[in-house]
C-alpha positions in Angstrom: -5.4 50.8 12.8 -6.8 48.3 10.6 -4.6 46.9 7.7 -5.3 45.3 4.4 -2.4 43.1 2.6 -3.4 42.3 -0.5 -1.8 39.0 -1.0 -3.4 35.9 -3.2 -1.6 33.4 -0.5 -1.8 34.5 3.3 0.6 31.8 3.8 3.2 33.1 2.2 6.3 34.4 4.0 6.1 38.5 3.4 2.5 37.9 3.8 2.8 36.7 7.0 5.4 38.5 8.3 3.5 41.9 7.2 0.9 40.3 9.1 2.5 39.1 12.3 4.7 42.9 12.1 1.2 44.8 12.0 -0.3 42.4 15.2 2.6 42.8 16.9 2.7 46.3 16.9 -1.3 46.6 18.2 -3.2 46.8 14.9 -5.5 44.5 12.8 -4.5 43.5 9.9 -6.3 41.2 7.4 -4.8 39.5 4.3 -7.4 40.1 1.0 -7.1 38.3 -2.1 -7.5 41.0 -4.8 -8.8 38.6 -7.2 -11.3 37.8 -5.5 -12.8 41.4 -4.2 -15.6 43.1 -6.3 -15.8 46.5 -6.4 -18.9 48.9 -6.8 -17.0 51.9 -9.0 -20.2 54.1 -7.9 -18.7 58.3 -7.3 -21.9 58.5 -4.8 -21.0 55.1 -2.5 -18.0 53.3 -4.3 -17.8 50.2 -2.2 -15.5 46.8 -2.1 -17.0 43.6 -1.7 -14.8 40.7 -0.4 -16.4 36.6 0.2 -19.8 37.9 0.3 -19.5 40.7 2.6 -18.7 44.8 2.0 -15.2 46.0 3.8 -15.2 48.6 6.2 -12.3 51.2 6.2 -9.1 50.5 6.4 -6.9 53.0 7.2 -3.8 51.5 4.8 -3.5 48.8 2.3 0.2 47.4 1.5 0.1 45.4 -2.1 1.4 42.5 -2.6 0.3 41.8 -5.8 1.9 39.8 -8.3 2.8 40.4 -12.2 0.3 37.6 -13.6 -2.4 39.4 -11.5 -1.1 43.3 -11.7 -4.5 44.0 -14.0 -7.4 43.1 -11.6 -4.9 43.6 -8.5 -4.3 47.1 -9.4 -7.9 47.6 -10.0 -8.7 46.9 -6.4 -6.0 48.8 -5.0 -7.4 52.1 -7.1 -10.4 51.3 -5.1 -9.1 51.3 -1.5 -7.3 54.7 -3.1 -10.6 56.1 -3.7 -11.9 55.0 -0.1 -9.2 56.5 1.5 -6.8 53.9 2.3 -3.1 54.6 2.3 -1.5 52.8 0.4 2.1 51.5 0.8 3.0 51.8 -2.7 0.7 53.8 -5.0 -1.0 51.7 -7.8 0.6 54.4 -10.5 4.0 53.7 -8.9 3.8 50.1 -9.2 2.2 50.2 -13.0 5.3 52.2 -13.9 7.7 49.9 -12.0 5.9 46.7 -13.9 6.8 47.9 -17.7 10.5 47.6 -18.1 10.8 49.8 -20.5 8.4 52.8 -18.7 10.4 52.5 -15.8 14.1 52.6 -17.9 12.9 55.3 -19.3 12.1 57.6 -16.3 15.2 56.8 -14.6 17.1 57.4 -17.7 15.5 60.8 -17.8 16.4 61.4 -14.6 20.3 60.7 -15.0 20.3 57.4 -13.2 22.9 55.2 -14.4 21.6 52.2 -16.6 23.4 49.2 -18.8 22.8 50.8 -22.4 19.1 49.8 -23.0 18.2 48.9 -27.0 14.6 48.9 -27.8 13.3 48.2 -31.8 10.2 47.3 -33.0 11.0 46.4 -37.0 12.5 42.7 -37.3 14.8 45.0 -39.9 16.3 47.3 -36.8 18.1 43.4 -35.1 21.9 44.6 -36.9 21.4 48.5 -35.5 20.3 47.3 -32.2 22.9 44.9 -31.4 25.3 47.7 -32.3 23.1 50.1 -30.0 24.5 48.6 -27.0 28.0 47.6 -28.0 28.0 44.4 -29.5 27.6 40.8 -28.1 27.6 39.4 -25.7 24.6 41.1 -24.5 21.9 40.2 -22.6 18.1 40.0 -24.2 15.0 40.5 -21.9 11.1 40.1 -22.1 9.8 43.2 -21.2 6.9 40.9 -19.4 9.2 38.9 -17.7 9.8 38.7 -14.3 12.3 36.6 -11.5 14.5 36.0 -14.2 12.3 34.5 -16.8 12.5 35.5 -20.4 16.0 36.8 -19.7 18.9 35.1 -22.0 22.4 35.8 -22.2 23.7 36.0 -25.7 27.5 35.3 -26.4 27.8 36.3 -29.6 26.2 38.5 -32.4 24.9 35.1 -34.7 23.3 34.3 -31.0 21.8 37.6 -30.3 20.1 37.5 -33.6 19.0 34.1 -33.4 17.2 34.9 -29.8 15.7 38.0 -30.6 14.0 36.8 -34.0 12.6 33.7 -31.8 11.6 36.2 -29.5 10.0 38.5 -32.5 8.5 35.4 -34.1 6.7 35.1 -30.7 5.2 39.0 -31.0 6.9 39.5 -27.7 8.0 43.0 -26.3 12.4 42.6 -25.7 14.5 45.1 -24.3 18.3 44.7 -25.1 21.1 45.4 -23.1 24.6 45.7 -22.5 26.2 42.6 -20.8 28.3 44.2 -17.4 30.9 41.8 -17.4 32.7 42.9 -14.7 29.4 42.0 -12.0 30.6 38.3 -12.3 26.9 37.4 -12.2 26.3 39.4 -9.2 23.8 41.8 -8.3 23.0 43.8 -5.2 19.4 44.3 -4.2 18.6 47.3 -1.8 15.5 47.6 -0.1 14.1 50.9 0.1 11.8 51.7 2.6 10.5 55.7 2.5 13.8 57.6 1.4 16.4 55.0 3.0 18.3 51.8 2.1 17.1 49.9 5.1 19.0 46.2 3.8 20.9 45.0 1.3 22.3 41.8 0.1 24.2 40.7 -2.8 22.8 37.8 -4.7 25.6 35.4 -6.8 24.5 33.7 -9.6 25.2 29.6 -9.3 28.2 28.1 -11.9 27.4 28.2 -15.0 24.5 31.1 -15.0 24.3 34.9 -15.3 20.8 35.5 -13.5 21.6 35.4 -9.9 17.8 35.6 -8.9 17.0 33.4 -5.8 14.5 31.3 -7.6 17.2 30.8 -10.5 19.5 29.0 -7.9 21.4 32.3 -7.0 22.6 32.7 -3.4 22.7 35.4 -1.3 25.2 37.3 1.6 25.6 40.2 3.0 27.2 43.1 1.9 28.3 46.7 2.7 26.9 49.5 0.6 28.8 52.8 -1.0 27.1 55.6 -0.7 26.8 55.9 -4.0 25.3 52.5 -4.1 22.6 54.2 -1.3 22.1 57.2 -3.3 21.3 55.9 -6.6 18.8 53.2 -5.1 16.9 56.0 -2.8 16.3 57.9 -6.1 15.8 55.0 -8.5 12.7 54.4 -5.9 12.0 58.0 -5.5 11.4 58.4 -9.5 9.3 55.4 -10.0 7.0 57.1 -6.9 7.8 54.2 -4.7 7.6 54.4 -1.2 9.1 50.7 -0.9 10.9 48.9 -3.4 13.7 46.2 -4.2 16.4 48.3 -6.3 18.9 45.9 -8.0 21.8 47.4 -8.7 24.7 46.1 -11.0 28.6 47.2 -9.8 30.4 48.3 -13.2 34.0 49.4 -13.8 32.0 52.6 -14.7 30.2 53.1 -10.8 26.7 51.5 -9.7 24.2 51.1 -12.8 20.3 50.3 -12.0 19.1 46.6 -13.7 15.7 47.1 -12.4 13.4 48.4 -9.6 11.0 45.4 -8.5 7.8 47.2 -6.7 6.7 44.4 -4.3 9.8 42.5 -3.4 10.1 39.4 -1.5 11.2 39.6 2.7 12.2 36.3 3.5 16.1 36.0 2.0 16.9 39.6 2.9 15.5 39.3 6.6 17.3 35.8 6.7 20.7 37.6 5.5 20.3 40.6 7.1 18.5 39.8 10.9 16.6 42.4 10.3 12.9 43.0 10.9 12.0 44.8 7.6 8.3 43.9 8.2 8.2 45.6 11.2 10.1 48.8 9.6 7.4 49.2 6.9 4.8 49.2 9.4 6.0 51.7 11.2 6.7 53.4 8.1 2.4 53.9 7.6 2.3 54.7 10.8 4.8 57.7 10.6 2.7 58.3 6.9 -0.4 58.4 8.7 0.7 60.5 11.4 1.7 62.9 9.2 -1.6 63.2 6.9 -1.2 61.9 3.7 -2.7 62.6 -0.1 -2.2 60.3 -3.3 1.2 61.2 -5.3 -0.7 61.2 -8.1 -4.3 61.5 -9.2 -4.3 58.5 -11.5 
């Protein structure tokens, strides 16, 4: 079977390991830098072009595509779509699991527990939404932002208004949210492969922070999972249309509540925590897929 990884940096750990998991297990898999494929959108002989020569079939394409490059990157991947690639995470899915507030929305409407979300447009709606989600402290986020950036912790109201008018006065999209005091800066990230919670590790937020993101100086261990914990994350994943996904999930006095559903999440600290070869499990994943037949989730 012949594999594409769209990655912009082969040398980069998931990247690799996608790649060593796929040789290992008999196939060929090559890494493509989306940005720079060309594509020939022709409905007679739609084509991709990549360093001056046309790709052949591939049988499935897994995205690792990045949030400064989602544009073009999802681009290409609607292309291997339309050539008949699989692909390990469908370009709609991961569109939906890149807008913040999209995504809230769908898992709210599916009665997946959330922090209370506050979302305003008018500089005039700053008193209603504070009060939308209980008051300070309260945590502010850039509906853009990603590993943590554009997220701020607000202790008190004369705060939260002074951070979301900077963020206003900088036309930027925020969400609000309720601050879950009780996670003590912790988070648990699951990682969803097909309908099952394959890993998990909770990440801790260094003294003195609230993010406890990895590349914000958060560490990570292992952890055992309720089932309620597994449940929430298979169908957080399942409603975004995500056949793998990094679910974070927050633990609040009030049960397990969703922060976010990341659509191409990183390998190397839950394979390092965990032992386990999660590479090698999404591989087989296509293969099972492909096995099976398969047809896009959606048409878009």
């Amino acid at each position: 079977m012949k594999i594409a990884i769209l990655s912009r940096d082969a040398a980069l750990y998931s990247s690799r390991r996608l790649q060593e998991a796929a040789q290992r297990r008999g196939h060929e898999a090559e890494v493509i830098d989306p940005m720079s494929c060309n594509m020939n959108i022709n409905p007679a002989a739609p084509a991709l072009h990549y360093q001056g020569r046309q790709l052949t079939h591939f049988e499935a394409v897994i995205p690792r595509i990045g949030p400064a490059t989602t544009f073009y990157g999802m681009a290409v991947l609607r292309q291997f779509e339309m050539l008949g690639s699989f692909p390990l995470n469908e370009s709609v899915a991961i569109t939906r699991a890149r807008d913040k507030l999209r995504s809230l929305q769908l898992l709210a409407r599916q009665g997946i527990d959330l922090p209370v979300t506050g979302f305003a447009h008018s500089p005039d709606d700053t008193h209603d939404l504070i009060a939308l989600v209980g008051g300070a402290p309260l945590v502010v986020k850039l509906v853009e932002g990603t590993q943590g950036i554009g997220v701020v912790l607000a202790e008190t109201r004369q705060a939260a208004e002074s951070v979301i008018d900077a963020f206003r006065g900088l036309n930027a999209h925020i969400l609000v949210q309720e601050y879950i005091r009780e996670a003590q800066g912790c988070d648990i990230r699951c990682l969803v492969v097909g309908r099952k919670v394959v890993a998990a590790m909770a990440r801790q937020a260094r003294p003195g922070e609230f993010r406890s993101n990895l590349h914000r100086g958060g560490t990570a261990g292992p952890v055992t999972l309720t089932a309620a914990e597994r449940a929430i994350a298979v169908k957080a994943a399942a409603t975004l249309g995500l056949d793998v996904a990094g679910v974070d999930i927050l633990r609040a006095d009030r049960g397990p509540l969703v922060l976010e559903v990341n659509a191409s999440p990183g390998l190397e600290g839950i394979e390092a925590i965990t032992g386990l070869d999660i590479a090698g499990m999404m591989i087989a994943y296509i293969e099972q897929r492909l096995r099976r037949g398969h047809r896009l989730k959606t048409g878009g």
